[in-house]
C-alpha positions as CSV (number, residue, x, y, z in Angstrom):
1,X,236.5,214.6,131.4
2,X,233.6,217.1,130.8
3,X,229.9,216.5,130.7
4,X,230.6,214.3,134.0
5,X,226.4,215.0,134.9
6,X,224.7,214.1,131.6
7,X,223.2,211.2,130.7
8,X,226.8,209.5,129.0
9,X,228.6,211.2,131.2
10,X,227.7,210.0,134.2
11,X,227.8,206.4,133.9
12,X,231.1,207.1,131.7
13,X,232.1,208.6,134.8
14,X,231.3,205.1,137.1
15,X,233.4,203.2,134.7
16,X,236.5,205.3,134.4
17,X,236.5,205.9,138.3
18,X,236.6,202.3,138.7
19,X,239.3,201.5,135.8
20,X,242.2,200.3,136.9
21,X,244.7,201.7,133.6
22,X,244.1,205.3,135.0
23,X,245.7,206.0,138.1
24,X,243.5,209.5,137.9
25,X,240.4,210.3,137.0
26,X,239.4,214.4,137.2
27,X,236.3,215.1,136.1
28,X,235.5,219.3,135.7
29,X,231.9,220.6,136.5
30,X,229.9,223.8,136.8
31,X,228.6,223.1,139.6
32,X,228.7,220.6,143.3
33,X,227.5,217.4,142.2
34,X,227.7,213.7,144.5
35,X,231.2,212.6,144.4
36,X,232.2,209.1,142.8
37,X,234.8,206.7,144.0
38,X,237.7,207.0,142.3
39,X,236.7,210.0,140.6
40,X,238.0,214.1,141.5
41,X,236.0,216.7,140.7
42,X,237.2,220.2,139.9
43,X,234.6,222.8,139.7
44,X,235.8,225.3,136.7
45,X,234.1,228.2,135.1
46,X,233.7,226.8,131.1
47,X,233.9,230.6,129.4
48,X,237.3,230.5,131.1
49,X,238.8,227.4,130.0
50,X,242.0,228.8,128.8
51,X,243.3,230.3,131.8
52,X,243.0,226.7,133.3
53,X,246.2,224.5,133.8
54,X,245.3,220.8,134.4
55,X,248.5,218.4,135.3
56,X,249.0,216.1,132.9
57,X,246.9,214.0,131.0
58,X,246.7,211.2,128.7
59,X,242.8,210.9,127.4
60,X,240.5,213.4,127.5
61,X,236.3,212.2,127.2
62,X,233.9,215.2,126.3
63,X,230.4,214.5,127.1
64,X,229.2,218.0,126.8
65,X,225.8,218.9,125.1
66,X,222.5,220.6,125.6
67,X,219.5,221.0,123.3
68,X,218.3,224.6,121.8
69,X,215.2,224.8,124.4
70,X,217.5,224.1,127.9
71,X,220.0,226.3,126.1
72,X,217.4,229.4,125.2
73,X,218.7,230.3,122.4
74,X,220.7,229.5,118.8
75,X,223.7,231.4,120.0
76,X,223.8,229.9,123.8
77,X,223.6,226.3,121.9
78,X,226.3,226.3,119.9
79,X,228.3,228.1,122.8
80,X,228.1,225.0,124.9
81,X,228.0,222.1,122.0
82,X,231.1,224.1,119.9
83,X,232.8,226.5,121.7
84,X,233.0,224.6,125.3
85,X,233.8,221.7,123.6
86,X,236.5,223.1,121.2
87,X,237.8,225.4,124.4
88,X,238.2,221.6,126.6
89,X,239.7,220.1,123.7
90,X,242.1,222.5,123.3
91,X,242.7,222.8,127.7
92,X,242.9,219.0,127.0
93,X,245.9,219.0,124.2
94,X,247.9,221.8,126.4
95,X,248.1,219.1,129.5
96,X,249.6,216.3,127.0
97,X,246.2,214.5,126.1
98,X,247.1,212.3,123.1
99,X,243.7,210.3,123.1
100,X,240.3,212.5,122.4
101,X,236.7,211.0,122.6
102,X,233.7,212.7,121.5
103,X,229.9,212.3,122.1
104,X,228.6,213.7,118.7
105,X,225.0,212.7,117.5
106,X,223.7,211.0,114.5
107,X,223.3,212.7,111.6
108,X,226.3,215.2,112.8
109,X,227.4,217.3,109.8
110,X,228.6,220.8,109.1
111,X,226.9,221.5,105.9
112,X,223.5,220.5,107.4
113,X,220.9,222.9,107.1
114,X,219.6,222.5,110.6
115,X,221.4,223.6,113.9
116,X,221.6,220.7,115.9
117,X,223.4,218.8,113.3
118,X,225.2,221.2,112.0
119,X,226.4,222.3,115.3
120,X,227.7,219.0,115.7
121,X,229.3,218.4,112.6
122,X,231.1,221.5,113.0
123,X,232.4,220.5,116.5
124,X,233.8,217.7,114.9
125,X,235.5,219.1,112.4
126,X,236.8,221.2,114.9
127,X,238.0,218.7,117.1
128,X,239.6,216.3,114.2
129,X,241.9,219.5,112.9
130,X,243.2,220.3,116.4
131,X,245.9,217.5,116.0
132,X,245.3,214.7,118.7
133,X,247.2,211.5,117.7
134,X,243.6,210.2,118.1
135,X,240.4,211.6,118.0
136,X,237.3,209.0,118.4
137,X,234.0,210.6,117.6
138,X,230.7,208.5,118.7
139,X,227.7,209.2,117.2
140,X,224.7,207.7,119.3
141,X,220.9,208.1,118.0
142,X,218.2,208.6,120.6
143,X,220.1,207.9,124.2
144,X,218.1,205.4,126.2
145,X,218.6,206.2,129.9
146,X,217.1,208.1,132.8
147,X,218.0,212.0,133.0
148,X,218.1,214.6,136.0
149,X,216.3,217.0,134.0
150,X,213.5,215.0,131.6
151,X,213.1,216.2,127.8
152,X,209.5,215.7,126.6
153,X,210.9,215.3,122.5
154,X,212.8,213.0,123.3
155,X,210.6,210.6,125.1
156,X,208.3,210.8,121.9
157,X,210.9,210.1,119.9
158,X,212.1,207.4,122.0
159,X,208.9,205.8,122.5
160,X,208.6,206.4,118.1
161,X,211.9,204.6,118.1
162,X,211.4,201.2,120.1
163,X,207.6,200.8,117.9
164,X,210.0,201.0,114.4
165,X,213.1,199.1,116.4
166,X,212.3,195.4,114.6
167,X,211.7,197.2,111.3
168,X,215.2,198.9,111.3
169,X,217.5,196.7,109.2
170,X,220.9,196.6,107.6
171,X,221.6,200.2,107.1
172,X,218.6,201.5,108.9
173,X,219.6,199.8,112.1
174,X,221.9,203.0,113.2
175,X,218.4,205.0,113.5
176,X,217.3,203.1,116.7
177,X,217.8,204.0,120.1
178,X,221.2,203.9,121.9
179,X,221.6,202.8,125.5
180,X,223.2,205.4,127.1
181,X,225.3,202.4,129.2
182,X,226.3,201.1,125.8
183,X,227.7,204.1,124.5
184,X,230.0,204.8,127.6
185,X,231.7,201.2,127.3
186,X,232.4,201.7,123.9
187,X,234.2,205.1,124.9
188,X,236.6,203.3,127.0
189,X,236.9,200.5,125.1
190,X,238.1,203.1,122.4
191,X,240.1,204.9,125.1
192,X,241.9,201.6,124.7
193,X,241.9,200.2,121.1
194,X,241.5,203.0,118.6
195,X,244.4,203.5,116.4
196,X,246.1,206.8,115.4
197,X,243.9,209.3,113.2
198,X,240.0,209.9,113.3
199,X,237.8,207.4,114.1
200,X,233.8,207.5,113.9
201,X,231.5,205.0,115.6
202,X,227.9,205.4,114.1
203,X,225.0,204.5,116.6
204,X,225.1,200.5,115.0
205,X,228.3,200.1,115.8
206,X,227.9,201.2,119.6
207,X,227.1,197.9,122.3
């Protein structure tokens, strides 16, 4: 797994460490972070992800993502939401990984005319072409959930979100906030279920 100290990540993290199908859980990171039980960590430098040999591995969960202020720049953005995430993906297929799952965003697509989406849809399109037997892409709307390091948009937005929440019907429903909780069951529920090919959960679909 990578993205292990996000938001998704880490209570993805609690559930797969305490999963009983995987007889391993490794989980790679930048930098020390509190260990989890059942749960190895392997620090790893991400701009050198191809001269990394994992042992073998059966699913792969990618959690990885920033926003263009943390990240300081357009360039340094889609380095860690594309080019991490394609380089992990592809460190993933060379250990045997049939299984990958995706935290995308809502809205993701690559012929949007602004970054973050587009950066996103591009990642999946990315990911989908690499030729996992199954690739599961989730696409959450606003996470709900605390964070290490707070972001001041997104708690308007949030906040926007749960005032509009009763108003969002039918197919307006996949525009209100996601529980970050929520979104890392269905991950390993679809570590589970999903069939062979792509397969996109919109933020409705996620509980």
């Amino acid at each position: 797994m990578a993205g292990g100290t996000g938001l998704v990540g880490g209570t993805l993290l609690q559930l797969l460490g305490g999963d009983t199908s995987y007889h391993r859980v490794t989980s790679l990171v930048r930098r020390e972070v509190p260990t989890l039980p059942g749960v190895a960590l392997q620090r790893v430098d991400f701009e050198r992800l191809d001269q990394l040999v994992l042992p073998e591995v059966d699913d792969a969960f990618c959690c990885l993502g920033t926003t263009r202020r943390a990240a300081g720049s357009d360039a340094a953005f889609r380095r860690v939401d594309l080019d991490y995430v394609v380089a992990f993906a592809r460190l993933a297929q060379r250990a045997g990984a049939l299984r990958f799952l995706l935290v995308s965003s809502l809205g993701a697509s690559p012929s949007s005319p602004f970054l973050y989406p587009r950066t996103k849809g591009e990642c999946e399109a990315a990911i989908s072409a690499l030729g996992f037997t199954t690739v599961v892409i989730v696409r959450p709307s606003f996470l709900v959930g605390a964070r290490a390091q707070a972001r001041p948009t997104e708690a308007v937005a949030l906040r926007v979100g749960q005032l509009i929440r009763p108003f969002l019907i039918g197919a307006l429903r996949k525009y209100a906030p996601a529980d970050a909780t929520a979104v890392a069951r269905t991950l390993v529920r679809a570590a589970a279920t999903a069939p062979a090919g792509v397969m996109v959960i919109e933020s409705d679909s996620i509980r």
